[in-house]
C-alpha positions, 0 to 999 in steps of 0.5 A, spaced: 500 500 500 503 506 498 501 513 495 503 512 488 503 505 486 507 499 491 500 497 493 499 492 498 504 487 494 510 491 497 508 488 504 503 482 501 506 476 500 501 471 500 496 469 505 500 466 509 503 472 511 496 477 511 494 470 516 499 471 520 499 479 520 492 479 523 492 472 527 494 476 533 501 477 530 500 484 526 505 487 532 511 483 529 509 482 522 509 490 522 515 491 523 517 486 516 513 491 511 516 498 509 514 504 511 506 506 509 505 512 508 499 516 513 492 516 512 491 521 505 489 528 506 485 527 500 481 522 505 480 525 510 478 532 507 473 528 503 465 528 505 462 524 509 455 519 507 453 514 513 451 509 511 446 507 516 444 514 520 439 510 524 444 505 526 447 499 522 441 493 521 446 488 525 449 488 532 454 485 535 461 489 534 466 488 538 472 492 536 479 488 536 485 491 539 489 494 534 498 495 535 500 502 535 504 501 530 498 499 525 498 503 518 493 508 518 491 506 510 489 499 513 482 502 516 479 497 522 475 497 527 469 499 522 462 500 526 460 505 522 460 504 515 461 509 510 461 513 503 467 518 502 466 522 496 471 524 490 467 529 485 469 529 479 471 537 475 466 536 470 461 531 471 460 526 465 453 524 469 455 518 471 458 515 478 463 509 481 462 505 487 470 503 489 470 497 493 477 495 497 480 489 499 484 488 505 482 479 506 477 482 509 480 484 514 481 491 514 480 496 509 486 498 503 483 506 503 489 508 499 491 505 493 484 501 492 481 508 494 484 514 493 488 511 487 482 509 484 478 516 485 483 520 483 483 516 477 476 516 475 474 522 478 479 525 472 475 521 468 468 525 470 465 520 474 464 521 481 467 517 485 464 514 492 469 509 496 466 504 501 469 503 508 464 496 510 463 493 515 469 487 517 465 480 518 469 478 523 469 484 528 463 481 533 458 482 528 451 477 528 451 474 521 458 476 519 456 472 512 451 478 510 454 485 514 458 486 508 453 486 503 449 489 506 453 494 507 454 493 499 447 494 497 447 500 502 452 503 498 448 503 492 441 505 494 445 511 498 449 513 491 442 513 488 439 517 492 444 523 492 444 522 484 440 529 483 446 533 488 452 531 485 449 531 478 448 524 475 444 519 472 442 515 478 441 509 472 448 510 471 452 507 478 457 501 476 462 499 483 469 496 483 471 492 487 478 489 489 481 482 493 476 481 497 472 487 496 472 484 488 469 478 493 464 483 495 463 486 489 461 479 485 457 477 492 454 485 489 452 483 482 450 477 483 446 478 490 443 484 489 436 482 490 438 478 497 434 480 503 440 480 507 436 486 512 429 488 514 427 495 510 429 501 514 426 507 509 424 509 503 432 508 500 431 501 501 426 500 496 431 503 491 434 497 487 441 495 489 444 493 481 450 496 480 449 497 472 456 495 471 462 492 476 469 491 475 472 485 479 480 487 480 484 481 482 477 478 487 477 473 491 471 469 487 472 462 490 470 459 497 474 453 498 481 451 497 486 451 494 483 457 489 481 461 495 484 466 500 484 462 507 484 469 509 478 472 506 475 466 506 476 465 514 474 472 516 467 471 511 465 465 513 469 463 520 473 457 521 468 451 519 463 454 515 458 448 512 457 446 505 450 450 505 454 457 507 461 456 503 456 456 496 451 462 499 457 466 499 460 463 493 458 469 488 460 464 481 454 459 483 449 465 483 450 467 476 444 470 473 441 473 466 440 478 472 447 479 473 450 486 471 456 487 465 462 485 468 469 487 467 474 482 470 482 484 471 488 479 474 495 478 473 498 472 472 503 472 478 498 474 483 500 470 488 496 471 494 489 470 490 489 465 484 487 468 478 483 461 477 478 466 482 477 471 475 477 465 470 471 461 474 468 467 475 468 468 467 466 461 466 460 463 470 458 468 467 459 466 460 454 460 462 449 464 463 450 469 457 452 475 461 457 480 457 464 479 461 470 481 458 478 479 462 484 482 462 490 476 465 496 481 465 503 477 465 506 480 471 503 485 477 501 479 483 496 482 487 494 489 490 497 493 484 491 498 485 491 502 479 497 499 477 503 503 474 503 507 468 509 503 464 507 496 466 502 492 463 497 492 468 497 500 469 493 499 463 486 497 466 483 503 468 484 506 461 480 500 458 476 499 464 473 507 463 472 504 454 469 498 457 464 502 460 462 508 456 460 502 452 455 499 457 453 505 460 452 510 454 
């Protein structure tokens, strides 16, 4: 994770790694990365979107010790969830959910957010970066509190279309690692009553009308999977039953929004057999897909670097929605 562009891959290693950073470990695994960077004045000069000002639809938080030397940039401890807004000079009437990863087990706001904003708001679109809920931090029904967050996001995104000035019709989202996971478990389970109605944005649809999936975690089971996520989503012994509720490529639909699918090849904590089932799924169902396997780049490029292959997505990304958007 870096300004620029070291990413998650300068400290991430793999999942066993990230497994013993956040297993109780995180002091000592710390001191092994390089120096990241503070928390972005960008973020912090953002706006703010609660999610759920009434209070979120599940209980059971519990905030978890964090070392002081814990990374900013790594946002835990989330009993509040959030949209922070990134608005474009000119808009081009349309708006981007970005999604973070961090094995769901925290939240990579700079390079999966901030990047990520910048390179689309220069784009024109509006930009909304999602801090969810982590499963695992107390919650009832850990399996749900991330989507439910997710479906949150968009319906909230709609109903500020008329203020920030764009097509309410026209709200794709992006997700990365883990939170490609939940922005696969987004497009496929946008329509999943995960919580009881609140109030009138409830009632607005939660389908993106488009999603990217950057390196996601598509897989629930080994070896294809990320033990991390998987473990932090699902617990230590899911059943059978759960593993395929969250497995979003088995949820495929003709109702399943135009994805756009983005690995490397090297990736080295998230197989990129998670994008080449999800792409299997997809082009089952007759779904319009379109995937880009980039040689080198391993996992947590972000927007990637302009002078290597995988820093070409978020051009082709920008093309492939102005054909589906309109």
């Amino acid at each position: 994770m870096k300004i620029e562009h070291i990413g998650r891959r300068g400290f991430l290693a793999g999942a066993t790694g990230l497994a013993a950073l956040s297993a109780g470990t995180a002091s000592a695994a710390a001191s092994q990365f390089p120096k990241l960077p503070p928390m972005p004045r960008a973020w912090i000069d953002a706006e703010q979107i609660p999610l759920w000002p009434n209070g979120t639809p599940a209980g059971g938080y519990t905030a978890r010790a964090v070392p002081a030397d814990w990374p900013d940039i790594m946002v835990r401890n989330i009993d509040t969830p959030m949209l922070r807004v990134f608005r474009p000079e000119k808009s081009n009437g349309r708006a981007l959910l970005s999604i973070p990863g961090g094995a769901y087990t925290f939240v990579s706001i700079l390079n999966e957010g901030v990047d990520v904003a910048r390179a689309m708001t220069a784009r024109g679109y509006t930009v909304f970066v999602l801090t969810y809920r982590l499963p695992d931090e107390g919650w009832a029904k850990r399996e749900d509190v991330p989507l439910q967050d997710a479906q949150r996001a968009i319906r909230v995104i709609r109903t500020n279309a008329g203020r920030y000035g764009f097509d309410p019709a026209k709200v794709a989202a992006v997700g990365f690692s883990a939170g490609g996971h939940l922005g696969a478990t987004l497009a496929t389970g946008f329509a999943e009553a995960v919580h009881a109605p609140r109030d009138a944005t409830d009632a607005l649809d939660a389908r993106p009308a488009a999603t990217a999936l950057i390196y996601p975690v598509i897989s629930a089971t080994a070896p294809v999977t990320h033990g991390e996520s998987a473990m932090r989503l699902l617990g230590n012994a899911p059943t059978t039953e759960l593993i395929a509720k969250r497995s979003p490529a088995q949820h495929v639909t003709a109702q399943t929004p135009p994805v756009f699918l983005v690995h490397a090849l090297d990736d080295r904590a998230v197989p990129a057999e998670n994008s080449m089932i999800m792409l299997r799924a997809l082009q089952a169902a007759n779904r319009p897909v379109e995937l880009h396997l980039f040689e080198a780049g391993n996992h947590g490029f972000g927007v990637g670097r302009p002078d290597t292959p995988a820093g070409h997505w978020p051009a082709l990304f920008a093309a492939w929605l102005d054909r589906h958007l309109g």
